[in-house]
N, C-alpha and C positions, 0 to 999 in steps of 0.2 A: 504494500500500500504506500503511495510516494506521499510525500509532506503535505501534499496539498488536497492532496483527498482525506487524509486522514482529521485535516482540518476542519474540512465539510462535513465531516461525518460528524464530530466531534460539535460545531456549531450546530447541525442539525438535533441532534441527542441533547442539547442542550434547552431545547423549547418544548420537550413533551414530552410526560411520564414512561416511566419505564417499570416492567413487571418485576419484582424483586428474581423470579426463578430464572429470568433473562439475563439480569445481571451477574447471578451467582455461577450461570452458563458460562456467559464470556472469560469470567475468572478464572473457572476450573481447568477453560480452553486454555489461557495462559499457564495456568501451571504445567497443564500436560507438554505444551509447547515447549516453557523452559526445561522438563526433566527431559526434552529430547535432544537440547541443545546439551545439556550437561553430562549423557551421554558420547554424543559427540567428542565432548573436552576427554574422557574420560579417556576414552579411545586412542585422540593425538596424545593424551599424554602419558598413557602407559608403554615406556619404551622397554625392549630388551632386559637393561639389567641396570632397574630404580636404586637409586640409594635409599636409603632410610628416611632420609626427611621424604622425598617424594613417596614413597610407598605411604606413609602417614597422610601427606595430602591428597593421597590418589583415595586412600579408606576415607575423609573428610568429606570428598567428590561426592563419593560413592552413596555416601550417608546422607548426601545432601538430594542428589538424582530417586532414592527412597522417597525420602522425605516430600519432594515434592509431587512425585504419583502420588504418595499416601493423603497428600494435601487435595489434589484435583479429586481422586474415589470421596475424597469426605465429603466437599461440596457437592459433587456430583450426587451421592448421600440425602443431603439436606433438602436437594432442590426436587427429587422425591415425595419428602415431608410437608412442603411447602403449599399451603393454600394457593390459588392463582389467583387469587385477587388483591392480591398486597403491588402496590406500583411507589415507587420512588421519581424525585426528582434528583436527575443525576447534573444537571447545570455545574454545578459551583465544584464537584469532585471531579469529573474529567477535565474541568478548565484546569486544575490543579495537577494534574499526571503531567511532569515536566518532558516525556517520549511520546511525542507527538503520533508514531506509526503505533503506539501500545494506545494512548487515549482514544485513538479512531478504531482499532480492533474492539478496545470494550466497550466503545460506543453502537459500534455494526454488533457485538451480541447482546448487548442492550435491548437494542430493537429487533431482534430475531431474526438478524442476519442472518444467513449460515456463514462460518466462517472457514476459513482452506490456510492449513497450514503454507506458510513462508519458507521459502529459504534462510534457514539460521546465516546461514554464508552471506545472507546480502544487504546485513548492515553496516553500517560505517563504524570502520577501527580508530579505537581510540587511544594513544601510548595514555596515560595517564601518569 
């Protein structure tokens, strides 16, 4: 999703309620996203023959890439439980997500987008 659509999406999601099960949708969509990207890392980074500190950081990965499937089945979980008649106003929280392609993604399952997984590969690197 390039900057400018996500933007649209984002300003558009901000003028009309959204179902709570839609919202907890796009969430969980993220997390299952990020535990694919963290796979990925996981992958380039387990080379040959790890030393010690990396093989620690590779179990941290690991526990983290858990972690967050554990976190998308939750909500995915909850939104099960969930009345469908419960709506939020999402305005003033996605104005606030400073990743402009993530506030337009939870804006599109907001409003029952369907969403398609990205290319983790085609965001912009950052040295930090």
């Amino acid at each position: 999703m390039s900057q400018t659509a996500a933007l649209k999406t984002v300003e558009s999601a901000q003028s009309a309620p959204h179902r709570l099960s839609c919202v907890l949708d796009g969430i969980a969509y993220e997390l299952d996203r990020l535990q694919t990207q963290a796979l990925r890392l996981q992958d380039v980074c387990n080379g040959p023959d790890p030393d010690p500190v990396m093989v620690q950081e590779l179990q941290a990965l690991d526990l983290m890439t858990q972690s967050l499937s554990a976190l998308a089945q939750f909500v995915w979980g909850l939104i099960d439980q969930l009345p469908n008649d419960i709506e939020l106003d999402l305005g003033v929280l996605l104005s606030a997500v400073p990743l402009h392609d993530l506030a337009g993604r939870l804006a599109a399952g907001a409003a029952g987008t369907s969403l398609i997984f990205e290319d983790p590969q085609s965001g912009d690197f950052d040295l930090f």
